[in-house]
C-alpha positions in Angstrom: -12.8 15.1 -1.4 -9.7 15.3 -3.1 -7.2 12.5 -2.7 -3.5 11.8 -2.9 -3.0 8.1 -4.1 1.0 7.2 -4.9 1.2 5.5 -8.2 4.8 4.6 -10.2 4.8 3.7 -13.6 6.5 0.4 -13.7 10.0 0.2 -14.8 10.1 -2.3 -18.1 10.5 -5.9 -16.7 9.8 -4.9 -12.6 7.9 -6.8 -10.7 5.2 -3.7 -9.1 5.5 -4.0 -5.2 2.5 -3.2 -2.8 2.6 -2.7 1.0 0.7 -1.4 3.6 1.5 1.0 6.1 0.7 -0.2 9.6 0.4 3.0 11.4 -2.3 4.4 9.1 -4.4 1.1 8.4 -7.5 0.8 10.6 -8.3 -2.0 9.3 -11.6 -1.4 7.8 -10.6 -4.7 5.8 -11.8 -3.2 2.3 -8.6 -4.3 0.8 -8.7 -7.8 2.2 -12.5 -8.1 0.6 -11.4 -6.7 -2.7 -8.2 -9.1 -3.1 -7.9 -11.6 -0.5 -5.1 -12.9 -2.7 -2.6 -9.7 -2.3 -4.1 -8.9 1.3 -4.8 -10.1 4.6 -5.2 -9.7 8.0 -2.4 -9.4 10.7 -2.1 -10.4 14.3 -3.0 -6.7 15.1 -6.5 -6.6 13.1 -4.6 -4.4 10.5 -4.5 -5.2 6.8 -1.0 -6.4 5.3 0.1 -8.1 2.1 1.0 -11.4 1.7 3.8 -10.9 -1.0 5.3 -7.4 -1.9 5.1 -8.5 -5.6 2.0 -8.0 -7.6 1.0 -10.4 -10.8 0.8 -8.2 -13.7 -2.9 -9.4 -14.3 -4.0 -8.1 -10.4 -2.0 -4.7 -11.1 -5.2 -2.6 -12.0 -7.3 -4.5 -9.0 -4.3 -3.8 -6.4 -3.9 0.3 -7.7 -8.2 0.2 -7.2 -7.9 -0.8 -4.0 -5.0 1.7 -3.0 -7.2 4.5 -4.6 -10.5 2.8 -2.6 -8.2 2.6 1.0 -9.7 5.7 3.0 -6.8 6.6 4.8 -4.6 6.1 2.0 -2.4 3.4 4.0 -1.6 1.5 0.8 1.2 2.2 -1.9 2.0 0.1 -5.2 5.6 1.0 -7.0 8.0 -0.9 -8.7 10.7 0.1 -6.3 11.3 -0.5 -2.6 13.1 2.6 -1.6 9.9 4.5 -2.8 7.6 2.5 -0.5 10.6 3.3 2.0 10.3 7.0 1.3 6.3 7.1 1.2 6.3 5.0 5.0 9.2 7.9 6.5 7.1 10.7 4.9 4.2 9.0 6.7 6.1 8.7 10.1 7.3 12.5 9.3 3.7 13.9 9.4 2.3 12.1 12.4 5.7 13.2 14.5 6.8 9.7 15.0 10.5 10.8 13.8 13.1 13.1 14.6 13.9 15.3 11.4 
């Protein structure tokens, strides 16, 4: 199965950014296993992250579990206006808003 995963190479000196998208998560909880530091669990049973920003030495753990998430409900970029864009793209496809 071929998969789309979103990843942004990191402008010199920005903080990477990870968030996940509330509609798609199912909260299957993978993410919350794999780095209960980044992730955890909402008042909905849905997956979120505790801080946007990423430490440098949990980058390559955080893009992992982005690329492990199976319905892709989980972006890393350096940049809030991408994860912005990714979650309207996301609202686009399911018909959630007016184009």
């Amino acid at each position: 199965m071929l998969r789309h995963v979103i990843f942004i190479k990191p402008l010199k000196g920005e903080p990477m950014k990870t968030v996940v998208n509330k509609f798609s998560c199912r909260g299957c909880g993978k993410c919350i296993y794999m780095l209960p530091d980044i992730f955890e669990w909402n008042n909905f049973g849905k997956a979120r992250s505790i801080s946007e920003d990423v430490p440098l030495s949990q980058l390559a753990s955080c893009r992992l579990t982005a690329s492990l998430c199976p319905v892709n409900a989980i972006i890393v970029s350096d940049s809030v206006i991408d994860i912005r864009d990714f979650l309207r793209m996301n609202f686009h496809e399911a018909g959630m808003m007016a184009t």
